[in-house]
C-alpha positions in Angstrom: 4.2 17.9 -14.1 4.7 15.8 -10.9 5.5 11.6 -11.2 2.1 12.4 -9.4 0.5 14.5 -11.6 1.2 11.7 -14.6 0.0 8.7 -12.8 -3.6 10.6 -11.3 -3.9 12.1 -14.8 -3.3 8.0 -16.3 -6.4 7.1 -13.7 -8.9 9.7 -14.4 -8.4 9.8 -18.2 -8.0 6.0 -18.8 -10.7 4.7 -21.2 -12.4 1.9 -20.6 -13.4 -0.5 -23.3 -17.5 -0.9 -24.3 -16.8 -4.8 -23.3 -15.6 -3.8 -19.6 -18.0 -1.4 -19.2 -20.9 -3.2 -19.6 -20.0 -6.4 -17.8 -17.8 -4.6 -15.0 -18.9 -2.0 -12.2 -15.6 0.0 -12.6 -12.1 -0.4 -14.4 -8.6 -0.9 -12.4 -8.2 3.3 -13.2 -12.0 4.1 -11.6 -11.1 1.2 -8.6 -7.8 2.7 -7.8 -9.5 6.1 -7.8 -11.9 5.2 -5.1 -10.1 3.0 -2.9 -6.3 4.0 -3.4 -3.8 5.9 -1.0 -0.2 7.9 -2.6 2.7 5.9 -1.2 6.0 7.2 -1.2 8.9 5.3 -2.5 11.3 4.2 -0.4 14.3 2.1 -0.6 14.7 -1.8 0.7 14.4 -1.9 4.8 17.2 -3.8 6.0 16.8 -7.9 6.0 14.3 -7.3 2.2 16.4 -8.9 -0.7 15.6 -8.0 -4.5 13.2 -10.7 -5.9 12.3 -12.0 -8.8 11.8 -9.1 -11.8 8.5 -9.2 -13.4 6.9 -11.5 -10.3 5.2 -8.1 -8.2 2.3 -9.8 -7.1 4.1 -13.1 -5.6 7.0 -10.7 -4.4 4.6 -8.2 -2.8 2.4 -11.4 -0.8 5.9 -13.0 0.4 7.1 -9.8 1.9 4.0 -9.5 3.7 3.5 -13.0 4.5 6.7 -12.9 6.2 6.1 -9.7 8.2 3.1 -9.4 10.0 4.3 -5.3 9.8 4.0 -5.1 5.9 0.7 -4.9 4.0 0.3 -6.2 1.0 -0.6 -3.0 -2.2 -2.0 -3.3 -5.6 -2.4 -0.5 -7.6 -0.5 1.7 -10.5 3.0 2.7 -10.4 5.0 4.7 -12.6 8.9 3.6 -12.5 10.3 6.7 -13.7 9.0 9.9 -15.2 7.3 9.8 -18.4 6.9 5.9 -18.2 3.7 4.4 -18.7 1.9 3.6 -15.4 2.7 -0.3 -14.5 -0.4 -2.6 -13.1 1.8 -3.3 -9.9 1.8 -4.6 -6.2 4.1 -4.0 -3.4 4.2 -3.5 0.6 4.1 -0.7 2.9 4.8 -0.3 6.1 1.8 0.8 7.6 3.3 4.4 7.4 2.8 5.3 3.9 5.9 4.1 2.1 6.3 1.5 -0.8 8.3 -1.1 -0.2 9.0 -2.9 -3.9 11.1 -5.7 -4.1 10.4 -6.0 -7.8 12.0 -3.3 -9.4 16.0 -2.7 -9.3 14.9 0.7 -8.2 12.3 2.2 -6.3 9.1 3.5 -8.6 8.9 7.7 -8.7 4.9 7.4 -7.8 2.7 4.6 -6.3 -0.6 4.8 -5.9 -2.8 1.7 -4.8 -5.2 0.0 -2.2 -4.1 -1.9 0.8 -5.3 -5.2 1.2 -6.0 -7.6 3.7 -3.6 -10.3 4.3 -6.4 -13.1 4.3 -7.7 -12.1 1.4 -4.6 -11.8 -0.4 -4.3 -15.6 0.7 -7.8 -16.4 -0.1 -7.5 -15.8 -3.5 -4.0 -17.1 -4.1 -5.3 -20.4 -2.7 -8.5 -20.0 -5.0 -6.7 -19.4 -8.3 -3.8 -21.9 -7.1 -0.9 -19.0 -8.0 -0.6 -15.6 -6.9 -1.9 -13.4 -9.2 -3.4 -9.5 -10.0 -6.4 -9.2 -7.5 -7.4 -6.0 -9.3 -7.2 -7.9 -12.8 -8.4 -11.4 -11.4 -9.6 -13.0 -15.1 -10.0 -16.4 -13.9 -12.3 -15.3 -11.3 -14.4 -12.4 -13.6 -12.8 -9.9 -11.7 -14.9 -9.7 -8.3 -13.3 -6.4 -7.3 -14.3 -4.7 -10.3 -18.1 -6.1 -9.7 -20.1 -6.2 -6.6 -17.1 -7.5 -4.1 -15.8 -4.0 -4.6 -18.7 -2.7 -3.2 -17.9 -4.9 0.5 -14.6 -2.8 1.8 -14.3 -4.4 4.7 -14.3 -8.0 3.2 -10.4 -7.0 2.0 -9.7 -3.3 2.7 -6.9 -3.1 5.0 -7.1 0.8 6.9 -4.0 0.0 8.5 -2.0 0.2 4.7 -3.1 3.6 4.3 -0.4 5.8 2.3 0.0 9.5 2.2 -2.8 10.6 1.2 -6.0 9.4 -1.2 -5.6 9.8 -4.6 -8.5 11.2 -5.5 -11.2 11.9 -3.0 -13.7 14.0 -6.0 -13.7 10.5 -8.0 -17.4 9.5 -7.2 -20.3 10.6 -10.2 -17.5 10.8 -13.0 -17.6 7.1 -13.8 -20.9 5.5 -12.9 -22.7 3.0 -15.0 -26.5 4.2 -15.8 
C-alpha cells in the first residue's frame, strides 16, 4: 500500500461522531474528500528556513504571506508510512508540490485544499491567532457548514496539486 493509498483510505473510512454529524454538513475526512488535490513532497526552495515545530498553520500563512507565489494548504498529511494521518497546513507552489516548513522532513503524502490568501487572513484576524480553518471551533466550524458550500468565497484554483483525491466522493456521506 501507497503513503497514498493509507491517507485516501484514513479519509473515506474516518467515522464521524453522532455529535458532528448532526450539527455539521461534513467532517475534515468528507471536506478534504471533496475539495482536496495530492501534492507531492518536496524539499525547502532556497531562501524557506525550518520554523517553528508543531506551529503548521502559522508557518504555512507566513510562507505564503511572504510570497505572493505560494498558496496557503490545509488538509491531511501522513509524515512517514504507517503514521497516523496529521490535521496539517503547508504551501505549494502553484505546481503541485508541498512546501512544509513544519516538519524536519518532508511528509510521504499530502493531500489538502488550497486556500485563498484573503481568507486565510480573514479568519486569522477574526479569531485573533492563526489557527486550523478546517477545524475552526471558535467560529463553529463554517467550512464544515454552509460556507463550504460557497467555493469561490476561499477556494484558491491556482493551488491545485497533482491530482484530486477523490473525484467518486459525492452520495457516500450526505446527511438525510
Amino acid at each position: 500500500m501507497t503513503p497514498q493509498d493509507e491517507l485516501l483510505d484514513f479519509l473515506r473510512n474516518g467515522e464521524p461522531t453522532p455529535a458532528a454529524q448532526a450539527m455539521l454538513k461534513r467532517t475534515v475526512q468528507q471536506f478534504v474528500l471533496e475539495y482536496g488535490w495530492w501534492y507531492e513532497p518536496a524539499g525547502l526552495p532556497q531562501g524557506v528556513v525550518p520554523a517553528t515545530p508543531r506551529h503548521c498553520h502559522k508557518n504555512a500563512t507566513d510562507l505564503a504571506l511572504a510570497d505572493d507565489s505560494l498558496i496557503y494548504c490545509e488538509g491531511y498529511a501522513l509524515f512517514r508510512s504507517g503514521s497516523l494521518p496529521t490535521l496539517h497546513a503547508w504551501a505549494t507552489d502553484g505546481r503541485g508540490r508541498a512546501i512544509d516548513n513544519t516538519w524536519p522532513r518532508p511528509g510521504v503524502a499530502y493531500a489538502g485544499v488550497p486556500f485563498k490568501s484573503l481568507f486565510v487572513n480573514m479568519t486569522a484576524l477574526k479569531n485573533k491567532a492563526t489557527i486550523s480553518l478546517l477545524d475552526d471551533y471558535p467560529n463553529d466550524y463554517p467550512l464544515r457548514g454552509d460556507l463550504g458550500d460557497r467555493a469561490d468565497e476561499w477556494l484558491e484554483l491556482r493551488g491545485r496539486g497533482t491530482a484530486r483525491v477523490d473525484d467518486g466522493w459525492q452520495g457516500r456521506f450526505q446527511n438525510g
